[in-house]
N, C-alpha and C positions, 0 to 999 in steps of 0.2 A: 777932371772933366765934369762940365756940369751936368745936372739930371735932364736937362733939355736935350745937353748935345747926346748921351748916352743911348736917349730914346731916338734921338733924327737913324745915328747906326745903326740903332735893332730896327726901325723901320727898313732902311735900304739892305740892309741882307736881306728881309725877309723878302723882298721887290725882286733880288738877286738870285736868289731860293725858286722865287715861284718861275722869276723868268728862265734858272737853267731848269726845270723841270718841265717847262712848254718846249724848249729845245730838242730835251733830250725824247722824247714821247711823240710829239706832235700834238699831245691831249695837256689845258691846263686844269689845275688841280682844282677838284670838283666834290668835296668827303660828306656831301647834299646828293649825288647821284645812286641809280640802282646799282643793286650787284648781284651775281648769278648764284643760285644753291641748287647745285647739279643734282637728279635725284638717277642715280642706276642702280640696274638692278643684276640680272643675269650678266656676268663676262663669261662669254660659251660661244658655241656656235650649235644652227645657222645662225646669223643675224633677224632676229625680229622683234614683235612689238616692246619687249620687255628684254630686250638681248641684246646685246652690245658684244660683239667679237673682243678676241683680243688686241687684233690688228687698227680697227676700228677704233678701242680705246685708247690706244698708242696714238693713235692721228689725230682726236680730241687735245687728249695732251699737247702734242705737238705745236695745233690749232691755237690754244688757249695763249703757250708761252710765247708763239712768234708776235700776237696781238696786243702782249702786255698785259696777260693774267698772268697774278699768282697767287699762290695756294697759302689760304689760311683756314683754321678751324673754328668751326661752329664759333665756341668761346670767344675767340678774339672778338666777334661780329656781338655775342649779346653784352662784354666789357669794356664799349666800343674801344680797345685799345689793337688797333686795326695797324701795327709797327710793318710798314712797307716802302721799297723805294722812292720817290717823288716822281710821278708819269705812270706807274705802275696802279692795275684794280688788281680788287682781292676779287678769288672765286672759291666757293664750297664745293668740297667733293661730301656726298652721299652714298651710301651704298645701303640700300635693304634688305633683309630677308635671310641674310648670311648664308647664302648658294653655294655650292662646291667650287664653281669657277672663280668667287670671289678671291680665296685665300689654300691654296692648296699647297700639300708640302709632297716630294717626293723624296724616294731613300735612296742614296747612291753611296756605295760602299758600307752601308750602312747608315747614313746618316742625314738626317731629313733637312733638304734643303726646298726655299721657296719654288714653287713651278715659277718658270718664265712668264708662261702662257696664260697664269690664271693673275687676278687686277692686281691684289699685293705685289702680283712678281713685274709685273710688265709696270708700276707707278714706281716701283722700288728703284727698277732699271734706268727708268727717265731720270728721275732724282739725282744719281749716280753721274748722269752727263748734262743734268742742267740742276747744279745745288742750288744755286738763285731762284729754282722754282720754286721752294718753300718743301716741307714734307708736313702734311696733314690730312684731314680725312673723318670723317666720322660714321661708324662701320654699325648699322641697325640690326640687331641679331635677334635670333631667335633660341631662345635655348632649351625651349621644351617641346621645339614642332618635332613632328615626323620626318623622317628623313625626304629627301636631301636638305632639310635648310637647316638641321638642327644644328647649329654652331659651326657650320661649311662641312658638316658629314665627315669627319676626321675623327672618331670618338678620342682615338689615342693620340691623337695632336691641338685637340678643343681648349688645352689651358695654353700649351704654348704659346698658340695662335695670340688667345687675349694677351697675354703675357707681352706678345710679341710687339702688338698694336700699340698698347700702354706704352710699355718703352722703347717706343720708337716715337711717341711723339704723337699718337693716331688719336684719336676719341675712340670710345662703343656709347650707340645712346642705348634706351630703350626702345624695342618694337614689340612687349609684350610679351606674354611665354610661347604661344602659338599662334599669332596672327590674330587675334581676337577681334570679331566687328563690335566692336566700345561701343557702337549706339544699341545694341541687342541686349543688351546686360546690364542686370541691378547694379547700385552702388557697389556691393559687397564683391562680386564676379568681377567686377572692373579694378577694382584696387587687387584682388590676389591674383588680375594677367601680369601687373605692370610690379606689385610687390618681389611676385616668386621670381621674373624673369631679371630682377637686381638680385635677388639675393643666389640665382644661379652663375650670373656674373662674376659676383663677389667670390666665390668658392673657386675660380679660379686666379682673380686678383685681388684680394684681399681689400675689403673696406673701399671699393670705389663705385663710387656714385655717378649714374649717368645726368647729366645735366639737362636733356632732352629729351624727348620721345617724338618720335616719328608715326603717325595714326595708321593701322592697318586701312586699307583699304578707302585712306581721308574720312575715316569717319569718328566724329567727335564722342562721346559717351553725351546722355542726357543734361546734364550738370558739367562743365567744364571742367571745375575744380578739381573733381575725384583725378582727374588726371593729371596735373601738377601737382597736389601734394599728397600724402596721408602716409596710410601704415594696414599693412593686412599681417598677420600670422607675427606680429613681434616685426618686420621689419618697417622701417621707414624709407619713404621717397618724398623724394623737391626735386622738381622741372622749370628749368627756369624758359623753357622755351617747348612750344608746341609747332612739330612740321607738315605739313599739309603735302598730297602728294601734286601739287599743281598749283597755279595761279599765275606763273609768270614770274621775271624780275622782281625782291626785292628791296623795299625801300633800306633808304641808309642806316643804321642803326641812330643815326644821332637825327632823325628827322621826325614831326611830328607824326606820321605817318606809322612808325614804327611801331608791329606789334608782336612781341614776341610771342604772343599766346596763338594768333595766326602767321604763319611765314611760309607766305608761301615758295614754290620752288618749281624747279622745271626740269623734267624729263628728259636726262639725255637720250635721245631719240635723235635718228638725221634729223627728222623735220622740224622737233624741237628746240633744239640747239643748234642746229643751225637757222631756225629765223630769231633767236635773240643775240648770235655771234652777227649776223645782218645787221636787225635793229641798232647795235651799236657803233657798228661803222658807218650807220646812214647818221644815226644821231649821238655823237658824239658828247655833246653836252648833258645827255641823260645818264651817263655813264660816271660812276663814281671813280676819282681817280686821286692817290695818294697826292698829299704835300709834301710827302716824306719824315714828318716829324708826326710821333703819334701823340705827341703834347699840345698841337695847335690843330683846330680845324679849320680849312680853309673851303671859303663858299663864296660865287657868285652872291656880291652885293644883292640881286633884286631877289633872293632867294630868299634873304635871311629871317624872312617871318616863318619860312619853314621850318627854323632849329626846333627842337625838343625843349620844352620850357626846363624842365629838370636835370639839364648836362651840371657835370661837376663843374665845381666852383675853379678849379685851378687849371681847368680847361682854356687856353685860349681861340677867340673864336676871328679869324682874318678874313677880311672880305678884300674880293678881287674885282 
């Protein structure tokens, strides 16, 4: 077959591709659209500003998978290698503070199994009856606060826990050793929040480096940098991504727009989450949605001055 006819084929599969993925979805493939970075905090009860029940987090999940969310981590989003079914968006789960309700264990017969009712157990559970939802997650700890946040207040379960996250597939970024407000603080004070609380990490999983950090309280240090890279007391850190506690939907990773040093995110909050689960059912084409192949990006023709001048070379880029 000649080179001509070779390429007419690989054109009309991809035509075939895109059009069973409008089919199957009702959304056509969009990898120029925004996507969600969930930010929770409390799973407890009562329900408020910063509290997210368990029941409640269960119905989020539910919300997300029936709409055609699925669950990918941080990484995937800053390597844009975004691997999801065609019709399908990605969404970040968040979690800050490392709370008790987060990830709690109970001992039954002796033997410490996840609580149901705290986020680990109730995401664990979904997972379990929806595997196509993905398992991800990226868990912002604290490991030198006062109790309750210090590593979810489990002293004698704080390695497992990481242990657990790690291989399971989960992220930990960093959120500092105690909450520190990073604009209050000299250079020095700011490298040994974000130093010590990797190398307390570390001491429960060995040589793992958080990829991000999450700002206490959305606030930057005077200097950006000190917080993506350095080194206090012997150890070293590199952030390849900085998260804001707000701003709304963001941009696609492969879009000009894209800034990993701000990214912003959105507060699972009723009010918050549900007006961007809204906004995307009203606008649908703002909405970033899988080709299903994470070797091609597919975009809206009149978009395409939006790409990232810098995408990989062996990237293919298909316009619709």
């Amino acid at each position: 077959m000649s080179a001509a006819g070779r390429s007419l084929i690989g054109a009309l599969l991809v035509m075939l591709a895109l059009a069973a993925s409008v089919s199957a979805s009702g959304l056509a493939p969009n990898e120029l659209g925004r996507l969600m970075i969930l930010e929770y905090h409390k799973i407890d009860y009562p329900e408020e500003r910063w509290t997210r029940t368990p029941e409640n987090f269960r119905r989020d999940l539910e919300t997300l998978y029936a709409r055609g969310y699925r669950l990918v981590n941080l990484s995937a989003v800053l390597d844009g290698r975004i691997n999801l079914p065609a019709g399908t968006t990605p969404v970040v789960l968040t979690f800050d503070d490392s709370s008790p309700g987060q990830f709690r264990y109970l001992v039954q017969n002796g033997t410490p199994v996840i609580d149901p009712k705290s986020g680990v157990g109730v995401l664990e559970a979904f997972i379990t009856e929806r595997p196509d939802f993905g398992r991800a997650g990226t868990f912002y700890v604290l490991p030198g606060a006062s109790k309750p946040n210090r590593l979810f207040d489990q002293p004698e379960h704080e390695g497992r826990k990481l242990r657990f996250l790690v291989e399971q597939g989960y992220e930990v970024g960093n959120h500092t050793l105690w909450h520190a407000n990073l604009g209050k603080y000299p250079e020095s004070t700011v490298r040994d929040q974000i130093a010590e609380a990797q190398v307390w990490i570390q001491r429960h999983v060995p040589n793992y480096k958080p990829r991000s950090i999450a700002l206490p309280h959305g606030v930057y240090p005077k200097d950006v940098t000190w917080a993506l890279a350095g080194s206090a007391k012997g150890s070293a850190y590199k952030h390849d991504a900085i998260l804001m506690v707000a701003g709304g939907a963001a941009p696609s990773p492969f879009a000009r727009t894209f800034d990993s040093v701000r990214l912003p995110r959105i507060q699972a909050v009723e009010r918050d989450l549900g007006y961007w689960l809204s906004y995307f059912e009203k606008n649908p084409g703002e909405r970033y949605v899988s080709d299903g192949d994470a070797a091609t990006i597919t975009v809206p023709a009149a978009w395409r001055d939006r790409l990232r001048k810098d995408l990989p070379k062996n990237v293919r880029i298909i316009e619709r």
